[in-house]
N, C-alpha and C positions, 0 to 999 in steps of 0.2 A: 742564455745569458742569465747568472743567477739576480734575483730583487736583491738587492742589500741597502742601499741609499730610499729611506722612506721618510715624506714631508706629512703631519698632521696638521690637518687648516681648518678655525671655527671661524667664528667672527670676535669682536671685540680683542678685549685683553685675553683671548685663548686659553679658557677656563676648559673647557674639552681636550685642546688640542694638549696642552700641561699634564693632562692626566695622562691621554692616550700616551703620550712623550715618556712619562712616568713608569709606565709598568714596560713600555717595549726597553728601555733602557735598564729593568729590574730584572724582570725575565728573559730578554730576545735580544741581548746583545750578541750573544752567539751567532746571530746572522741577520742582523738590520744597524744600520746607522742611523737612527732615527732624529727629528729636528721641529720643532714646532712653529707654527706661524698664526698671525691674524689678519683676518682681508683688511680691518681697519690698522690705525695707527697701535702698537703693540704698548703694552704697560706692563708692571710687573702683575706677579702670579698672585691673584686675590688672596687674604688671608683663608678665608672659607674655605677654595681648594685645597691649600697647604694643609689643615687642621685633617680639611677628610680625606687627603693621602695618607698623611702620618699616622690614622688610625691603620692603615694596612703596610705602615715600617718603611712609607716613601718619602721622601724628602725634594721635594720638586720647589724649595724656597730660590734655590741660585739656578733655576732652567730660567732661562728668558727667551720671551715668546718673541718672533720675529714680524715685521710686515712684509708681506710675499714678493715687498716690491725688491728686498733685496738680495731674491733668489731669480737669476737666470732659469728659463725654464729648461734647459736639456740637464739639470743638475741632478737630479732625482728619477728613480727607477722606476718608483711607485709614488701617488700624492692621494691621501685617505682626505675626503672632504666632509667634513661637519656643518658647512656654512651654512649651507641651504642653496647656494646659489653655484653657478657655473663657471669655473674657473678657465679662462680662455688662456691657452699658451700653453696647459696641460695637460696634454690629453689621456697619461696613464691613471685615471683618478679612477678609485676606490669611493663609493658615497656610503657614509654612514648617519644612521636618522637617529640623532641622540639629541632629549630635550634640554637645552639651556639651562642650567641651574641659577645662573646669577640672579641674585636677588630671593631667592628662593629660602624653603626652607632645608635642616641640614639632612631631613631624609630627603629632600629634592636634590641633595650634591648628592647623598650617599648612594641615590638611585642612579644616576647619571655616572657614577663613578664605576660602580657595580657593572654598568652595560656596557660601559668602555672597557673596563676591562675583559669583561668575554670576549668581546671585539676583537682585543688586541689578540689575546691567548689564541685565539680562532688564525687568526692572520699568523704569528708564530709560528703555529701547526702548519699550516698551508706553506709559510715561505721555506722550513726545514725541509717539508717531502719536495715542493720544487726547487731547491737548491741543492740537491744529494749530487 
């Protein structure tokens, strides 16, 4: 059964999960339906993130980050977790250790940005050879 439906989950206003959202919907539409989430209550997409996507031509202002409560958990093929913590109810979770930028400075997004996105490209690669 191929991965297509993939949930990204940080904490907060989903400053990670916005990125990762960012590049799989840039690059890997082809084969993910990606969605983003926050364990906490959701807000819009910080300005700092929006500034350090659009230095790489992404435009992630109108993604809105979700809180996980309003996803059923059999909705999703794959869920990549940034939180830090254990997401009960989903157990195809992917864990990703990417440092929190918020508050930081903008080589702290651009670092965080940067690693997401390998991330992601990484995961693209892998869901194309297993989806053939």
């Amino acid at each position: 059964m191929p991965i297509e439906r993939v949930l990204f989950v940080c904490l907060g206003n989903a400053c990670r999960s916005q990125m990762a959202e960012g590049f799989a919907r840039t690059y890997g539409k082809d084969v993910m339906a990606p969605e983003s989430a926050g364990l906490a209550p959701a807000l819009e997409v910080p300005l700092e993130t929006q500034e350090t996507m659009a230095e790489k031509n992404i435009d992630i202002s109108t993604h809105r980050p979700k809180p996980m409560s309003v996803f059923p958990p059999g909705r999703f093929d794959l869920v990549v977790n940034m939180s830090g913590y254990p997401l009960a109810g989903f157990p195809a979770a992917m864990e990703w250790k990417v440092r929190d930028p918020i508050g930081g400075t903008a080589e702290d997004y651009r670092a965080a940005r940067d690693r997401i996105e390998n991330l992601v490209m990484k995961l693209i690669l892998d869901l194309r050879r297993k989806n053939k």
